[in-house]
C-alpha positions, 0 to 999 in steps of 0.5 A: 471481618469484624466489621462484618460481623458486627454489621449483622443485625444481632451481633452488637446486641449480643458482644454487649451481652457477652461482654457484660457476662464477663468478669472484670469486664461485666457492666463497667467495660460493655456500656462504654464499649456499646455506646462510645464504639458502637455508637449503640443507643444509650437506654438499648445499651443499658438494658443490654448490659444490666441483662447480661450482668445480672445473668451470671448471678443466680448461678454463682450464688447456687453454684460457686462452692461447687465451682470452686471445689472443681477448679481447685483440682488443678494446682493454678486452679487452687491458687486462683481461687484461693486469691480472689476468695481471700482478696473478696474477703478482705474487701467484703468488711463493709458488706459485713457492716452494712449487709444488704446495703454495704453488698448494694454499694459494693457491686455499684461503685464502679471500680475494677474488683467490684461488680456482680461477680466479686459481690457475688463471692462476697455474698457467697462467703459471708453466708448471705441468703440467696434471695437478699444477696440477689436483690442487693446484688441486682440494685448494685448493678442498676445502680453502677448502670446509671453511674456508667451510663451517666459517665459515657454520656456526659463526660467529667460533668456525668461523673460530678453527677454520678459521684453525688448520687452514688454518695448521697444513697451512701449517707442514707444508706449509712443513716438507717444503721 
């Protein structure tokens, strides 16, 4: 049955986008499984999975004090909401160092706590204005794209690559400052 569905001609477009939409998930997790199981085109996937990373952010900027306020009505809510701030805060050090580039290469190191969503909590809770948390945010998540993109296509040596690139526009990154 699920072959069936993944058969139509929108629904692997679509589990890409909504797996991308995801958090923990987002980007990292939707580009290996659109091109390694679903044998999806590298450059389809990738916009894809940018797409539906980028989606969620706007609204997580504008909205997350409200979100997290209705959450918290419940006592598991609270709790929940309570560890992924504090934890965002223990991680958002650098994007308090570095701001618009320390939220850029928070989002873009593809490792799980990392991505839009927790970039966006972090832009949230360091009082980041919406339009340099977008961008910061947006080029992280171009820039984690690549990395993964470059890692399902290309293996160990893809990894050496993305490990270069991702350090080089760290230490240039750290230069200016």
């Amino acid at each position: 049955m699920v072959e069936q569905l993944l058969d139509s001609p929108l629904a692997r477009e679509v589990v890409v986008f909504v797996l991308s939409m995801l958090p923990v998930v987002e980007l990292r997790g939707a580009l290996p499984v659109a091109m390694n199981l679903m044998g999806m085109p590298w450059h389809k996937a990738f916009l894809l999975a940018i797409a539906g990373n980028l989606l969620p952010v706007p609204f997580l900027l504008l909205f997350l004090e409200s979100i997290a306020r209705w959450v918290s009505r419940v006592d598991i809510g609270k709790r929940l909401v309570d560890w992924v701030f504090q934890r965002t805060r223990r991680q958002g050090r650098m994007i308090e160092r570095y701001e618009r580039i320390g939220l850029a290469l928070f989002v873009a190191i593809p490792l799980p706590m990392t991505g839009a969503w927790t970039g966006s909590i972090a832009a949230f809770l360091l009082g980041v204005k919406f339009s340099r948390a977008l961008l910061s945010i947006a080029v992280g998540v171009i820039i984690a794209g690549v990395v993964v993109t470059c890692l399902c296509l290309l293996g160990w040596v893809g990894a050496v690559i993305a490990g270069v690139g991702l350090c080089s526009l760290a230490v240039a990154g750290l230069w200016k400052t």
